[in-house]
N, C-alpha and C positions, 0 to 999 in steps of 0.2 A: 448163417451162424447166429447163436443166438444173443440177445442184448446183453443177458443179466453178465454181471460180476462173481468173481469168485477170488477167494483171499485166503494165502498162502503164509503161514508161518514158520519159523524153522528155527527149532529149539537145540542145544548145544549145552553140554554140559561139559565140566572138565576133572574128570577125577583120580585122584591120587593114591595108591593103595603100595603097602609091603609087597604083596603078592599077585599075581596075574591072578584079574579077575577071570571065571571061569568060564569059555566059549560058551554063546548062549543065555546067560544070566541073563534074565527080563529086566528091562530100565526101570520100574517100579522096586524090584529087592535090590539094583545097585543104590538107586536113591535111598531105601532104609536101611541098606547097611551104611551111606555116608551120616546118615541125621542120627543114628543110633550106635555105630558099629567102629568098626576101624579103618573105614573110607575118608579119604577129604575130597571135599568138592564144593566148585564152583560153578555157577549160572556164566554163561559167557552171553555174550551181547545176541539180542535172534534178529534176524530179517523177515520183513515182511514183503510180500510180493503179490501184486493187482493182479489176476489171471483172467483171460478172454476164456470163450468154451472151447474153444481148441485147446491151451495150454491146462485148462481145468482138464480137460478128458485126458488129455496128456498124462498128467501129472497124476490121475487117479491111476490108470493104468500102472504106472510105476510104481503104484502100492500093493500091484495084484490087486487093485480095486476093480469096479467098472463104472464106464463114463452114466450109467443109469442109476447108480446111486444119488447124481444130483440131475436126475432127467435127461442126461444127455444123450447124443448117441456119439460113436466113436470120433466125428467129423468135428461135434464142436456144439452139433444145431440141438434146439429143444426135440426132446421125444415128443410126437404128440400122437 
């Protein structure tokens, strides 16, 4: 496996509207509707979290990423 580090943040916002936002709404226009519009929102506290290349490829996969976006391959280890 390979040595390097990889770092994991996770952002949370909380927002409050009259009306259900609409399935799908990209997190960019819900943000502009709260700072412009007729949203309320708040930042809530994020975590951070140290990741090995196992939990890194892990955890890209879960974006529909791939573990070769930061060199890795599915197990964890450098591509080389």
């Amino acid at each position: 496996m390979t040595d390097r580090l990889f770092y994991k943040k996770v952002l949370a916002i909380e927002v409050l509207s009259e009306e259900p936002i609409p399935e799908g709404m990209e997190v960019d226009s819900i943000i502009e509707q709260a700072i412009t519009g007729d949203y309320s929102m708040r930042v809530l506290p994020s975590t951070d979290t140290v990741l090995n290349g196992k939990e890194a490829a892990d955890a890209l996969l879960e974006q529909a990423s791939d573990p070769g976006f930061f060199g890795l391959t599915h197990e964890g280890n450098d591509n080389e």
